[in-house]
C-alpha positions as CSV (number, residue, x, y, z in Angstrom):
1,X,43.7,63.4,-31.1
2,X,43.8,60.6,-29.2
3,X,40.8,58.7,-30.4
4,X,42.7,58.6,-33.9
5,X,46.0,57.9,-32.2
6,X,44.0,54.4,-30.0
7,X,42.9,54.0,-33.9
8,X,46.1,53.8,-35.7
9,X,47.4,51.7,-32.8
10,X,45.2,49.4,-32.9
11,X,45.0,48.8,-37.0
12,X,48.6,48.3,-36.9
13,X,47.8,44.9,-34.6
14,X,45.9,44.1,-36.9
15,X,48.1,44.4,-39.7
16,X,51.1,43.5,-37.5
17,X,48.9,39.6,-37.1
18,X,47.3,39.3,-40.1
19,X,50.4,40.3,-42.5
20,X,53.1,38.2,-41.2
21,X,51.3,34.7,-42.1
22,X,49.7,35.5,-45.1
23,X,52.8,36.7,-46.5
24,X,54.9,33.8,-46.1
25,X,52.0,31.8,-47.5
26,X,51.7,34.0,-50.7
27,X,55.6,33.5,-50.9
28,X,55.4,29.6,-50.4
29,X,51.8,28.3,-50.6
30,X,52.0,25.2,-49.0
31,X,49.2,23.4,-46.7
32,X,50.9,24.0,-43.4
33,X,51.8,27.9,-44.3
34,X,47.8,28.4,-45.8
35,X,46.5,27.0,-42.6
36,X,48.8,29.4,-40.4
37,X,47.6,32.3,-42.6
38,X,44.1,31.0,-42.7
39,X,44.8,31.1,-38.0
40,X,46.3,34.5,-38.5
41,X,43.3,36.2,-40.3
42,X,41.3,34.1,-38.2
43,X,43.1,35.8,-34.6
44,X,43.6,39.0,-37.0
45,X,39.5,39.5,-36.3
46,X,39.9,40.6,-32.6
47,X,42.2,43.6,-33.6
48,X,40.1,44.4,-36.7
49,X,36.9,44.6,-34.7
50,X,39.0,46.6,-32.0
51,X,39.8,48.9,-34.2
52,X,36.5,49.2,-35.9
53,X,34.7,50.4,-32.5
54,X,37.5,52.9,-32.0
55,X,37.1,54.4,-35.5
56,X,33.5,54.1,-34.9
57,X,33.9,56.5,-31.7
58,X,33.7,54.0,-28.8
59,X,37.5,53.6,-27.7
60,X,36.6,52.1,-24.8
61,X,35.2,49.0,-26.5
62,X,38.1,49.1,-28.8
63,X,40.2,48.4,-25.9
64,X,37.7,45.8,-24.4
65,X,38.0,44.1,-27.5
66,X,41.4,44.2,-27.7
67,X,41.8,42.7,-24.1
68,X,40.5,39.2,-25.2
69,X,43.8,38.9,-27.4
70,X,45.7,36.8,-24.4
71,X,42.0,34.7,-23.7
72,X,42.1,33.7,-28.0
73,X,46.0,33.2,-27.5
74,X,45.2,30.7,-24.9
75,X,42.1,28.7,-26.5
76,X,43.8,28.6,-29.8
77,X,46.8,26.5,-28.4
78,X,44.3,24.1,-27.1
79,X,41.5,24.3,-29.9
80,X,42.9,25.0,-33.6
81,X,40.8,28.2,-34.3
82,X,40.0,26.9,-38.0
């Protein structure tokens, strides 16, 4: 199916944005690693909500949503996202 196939793909971006930070923070809790976790669940939201319409049955939003990834990859470098 390829409504669950749009689905998984787009929970593992979330997992594959949110993970990676808040893992190293876990690992070594220190300010500058918490606020990069903290930025990564923060940008983690796009995918999440993506993924949410998909499993919802509207994977056309899902995608929509997920094409405003490289728009909050460009504001975040020039506005910190927390």
């Amino acid at each position: 199916d390829p409504g669950r196939l749009l689905t998984l793909g787009l929970t593992a971006a979330y997992v594959r944005t949110a993970a990676p930070p808040l893992l190293h923070a876990a690992l070594n809790p220190s300010p500058p690693l918490t606020q990069r976790a903290v930025g990564g669940g923060i940008r983690a939201m796009i995918p999440l909500q993506a993924a949410l319409a998909a499993r919802a049955g509207a994977p056309v939003t899902g995608l929509a949503v997920m094409g405003l990834v490289p728009l909050a990859r460009s504001l975040a470098r020039k506005v910190s996202p927390t």
